[in-house]
N, C-alpha and C positions, 0 to 999 in steps of 0.2 A: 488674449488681448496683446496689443502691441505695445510695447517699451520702447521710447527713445530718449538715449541719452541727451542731454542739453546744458548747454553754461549754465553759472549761477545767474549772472545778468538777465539773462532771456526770460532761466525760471521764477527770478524773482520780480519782473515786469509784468509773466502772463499770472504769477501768483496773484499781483495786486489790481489785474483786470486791465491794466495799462499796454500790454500787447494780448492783439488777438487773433495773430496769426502765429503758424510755424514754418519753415521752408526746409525741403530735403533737392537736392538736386535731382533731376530729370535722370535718370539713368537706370538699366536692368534689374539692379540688386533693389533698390526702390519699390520698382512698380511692382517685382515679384512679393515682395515682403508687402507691401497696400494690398493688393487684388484679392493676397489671402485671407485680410481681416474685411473687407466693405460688407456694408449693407446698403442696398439699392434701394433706392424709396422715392416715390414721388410727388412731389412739390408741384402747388400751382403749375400741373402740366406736364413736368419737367421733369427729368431723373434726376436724384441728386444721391452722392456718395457717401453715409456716415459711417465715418473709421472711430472707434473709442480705444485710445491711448493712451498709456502712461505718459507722460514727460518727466526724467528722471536725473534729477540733479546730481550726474555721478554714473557711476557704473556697478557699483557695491547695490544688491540688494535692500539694506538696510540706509541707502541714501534718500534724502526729500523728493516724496514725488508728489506727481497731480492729475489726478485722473481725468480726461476732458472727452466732453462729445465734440468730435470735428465733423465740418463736411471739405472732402476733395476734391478738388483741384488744380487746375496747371494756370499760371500767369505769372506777370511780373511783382515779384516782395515789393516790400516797403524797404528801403535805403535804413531808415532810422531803426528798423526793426531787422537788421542783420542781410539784407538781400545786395549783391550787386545790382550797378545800376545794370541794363534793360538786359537781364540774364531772366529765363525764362525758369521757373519752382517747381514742382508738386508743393501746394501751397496746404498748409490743413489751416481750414480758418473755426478759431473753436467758437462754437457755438456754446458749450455750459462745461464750469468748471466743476465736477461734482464732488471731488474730497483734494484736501491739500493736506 
């Protein structure tokens, strides 16, 4: 499963269901570290990417995390939710929080 680090803000926003997405920048070290956790699955038609994540308040083992089902993505963040404006994501928009 994949772990990523993240502010206390962010984790304390997706804690309370109030943000529901996450943003990593478009770049190599990214896509390689995604492609090797996805599951492919198909949706009304469509392929869609579920990555299941840690978000991890911290970088110590023993810090707050939160395990989330996402599906993957590229487009533009939300500004209030940490994104430059029209800067383009690997967006995880989580679908189910399943332990905090």
């Amino acid at each position: 499963m994949l772990i990523l680090p993240i502010k206390k803000k962010w984790f304390d926003m997706i804690a309370s269901g109030e943000k529901k997405e996450e943003y990593r920048e478009i770049k190599p070290y990214w896509f390689n570290r995604f492609t090797k956790n996805i599951i492919i699955f198909n949706y009304d038609g469509h392929n869609r990417h579920l990555i299941n994540v840690i978000l991890r308040n911290g970088y110590r083992s023993d810090s707050p995390q939160i395990k989330c089902k996402c599906i993957l993505h590229t487009g533009k963040g939300k500004e209030e939710w940490g994104a430059e404006p029209r800067k383009e994501y690997y967006i995880l928009e989580i679908m189910e929080v399943q332990d905090v």
